[in-house]
C-alpha positions in Angstrom: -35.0 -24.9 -14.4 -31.6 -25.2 -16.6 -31.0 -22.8 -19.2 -31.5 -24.4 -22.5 -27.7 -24.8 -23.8 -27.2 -24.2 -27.1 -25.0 -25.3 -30.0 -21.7 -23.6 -31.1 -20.7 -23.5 -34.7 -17.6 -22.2 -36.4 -18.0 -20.2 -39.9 -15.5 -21.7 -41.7 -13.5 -18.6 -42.1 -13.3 -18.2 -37.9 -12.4 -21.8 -38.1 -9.4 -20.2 -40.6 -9.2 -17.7 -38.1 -8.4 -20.3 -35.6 -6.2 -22.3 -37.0 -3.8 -19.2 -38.3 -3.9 -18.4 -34.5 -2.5 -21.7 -33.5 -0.2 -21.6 -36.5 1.0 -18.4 -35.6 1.9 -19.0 -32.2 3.0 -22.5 -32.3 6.0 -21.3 -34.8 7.7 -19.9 -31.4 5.9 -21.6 -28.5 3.8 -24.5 -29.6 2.8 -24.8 -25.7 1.3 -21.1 -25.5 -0.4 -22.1 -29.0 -1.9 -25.1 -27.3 -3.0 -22.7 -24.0 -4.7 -20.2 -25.9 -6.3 -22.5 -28.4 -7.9 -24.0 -25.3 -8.8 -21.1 -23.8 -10.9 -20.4 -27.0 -12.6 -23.4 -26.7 -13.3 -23.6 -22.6 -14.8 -20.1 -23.4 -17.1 -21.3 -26.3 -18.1 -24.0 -24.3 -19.3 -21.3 -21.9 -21.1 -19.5 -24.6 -23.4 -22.3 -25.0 -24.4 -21.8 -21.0 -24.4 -18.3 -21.2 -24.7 -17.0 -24.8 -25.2 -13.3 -23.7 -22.0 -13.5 -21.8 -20.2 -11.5 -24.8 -20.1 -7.7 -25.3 -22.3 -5.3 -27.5 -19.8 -3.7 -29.7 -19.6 -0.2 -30.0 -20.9 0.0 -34.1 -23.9 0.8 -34.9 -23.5 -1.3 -37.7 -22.1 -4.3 -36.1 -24.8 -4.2 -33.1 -27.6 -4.2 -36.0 -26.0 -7.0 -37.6 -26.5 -8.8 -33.4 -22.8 -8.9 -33.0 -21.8 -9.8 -29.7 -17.9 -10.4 -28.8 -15.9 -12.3 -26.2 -12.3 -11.3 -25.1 -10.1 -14.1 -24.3 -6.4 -13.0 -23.7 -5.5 -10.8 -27.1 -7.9 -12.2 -29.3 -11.6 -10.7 -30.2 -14.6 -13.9 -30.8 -17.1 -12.5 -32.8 -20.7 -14.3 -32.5 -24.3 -13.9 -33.3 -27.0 -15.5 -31.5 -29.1 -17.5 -33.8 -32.4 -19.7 -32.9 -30.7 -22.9 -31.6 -27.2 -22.1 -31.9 -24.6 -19.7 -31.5 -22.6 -18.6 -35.1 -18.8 -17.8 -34.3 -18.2 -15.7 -37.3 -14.4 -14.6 -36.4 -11.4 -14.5 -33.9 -9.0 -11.9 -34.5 -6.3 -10.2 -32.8 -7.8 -7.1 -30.6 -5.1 -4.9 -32.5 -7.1 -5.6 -35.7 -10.1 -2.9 -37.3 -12.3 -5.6 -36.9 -15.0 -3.3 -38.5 -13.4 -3.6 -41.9 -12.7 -7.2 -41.4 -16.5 -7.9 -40.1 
């Protein structure tokens, strides 16, 4: 049997988070900014195969909440799994204290 595949949705603040990302990168190296914004994407494409895939973060708090977080290349994506769909609720830099920005 296939695993049921599930939706992906961007909060529109991760889809900020994206987009400053891209920005950010692009202003010296528009190809890397392309790279990693697909990277992002190939590996949220993924989540909707294998939505566990992602890490339990270490905060009490945050695993309460059903955070679970990817790593792709520098950047943290923060997801919850929700009844049909998985919720993409940021993507910061890993040097970030994600737990005051969460």
């Amino acid at each position: 049997m296939k695993p049921h595949k599930l939706d992906v949705r961007l909060l529109s603040i991760a889809q900020d988070d994206l987009y400053e990302v891209i920005t950010y990168i692009g202003a010296d190296n528009p190809a890397a900014a392309e790279s990693i914004a697909a990277e992002i994407e190939k590996s949220l494409i993924h989540l909707t195969k294998h939505p566990k895939l992602g890490r339990i973060p270490r905060e009490e708090e945050l695993v309460k909440l059903g955070y679970r977080y990817l790593i792709k290349e520098d950047y943290l994506i923060f997801y919850t799994i929700e009844r049909n769909s998985i919720l993409v609720h940021r993507i910061i830099h890993g040097s970030r204290d994600y737990g005051a920005i969460l």
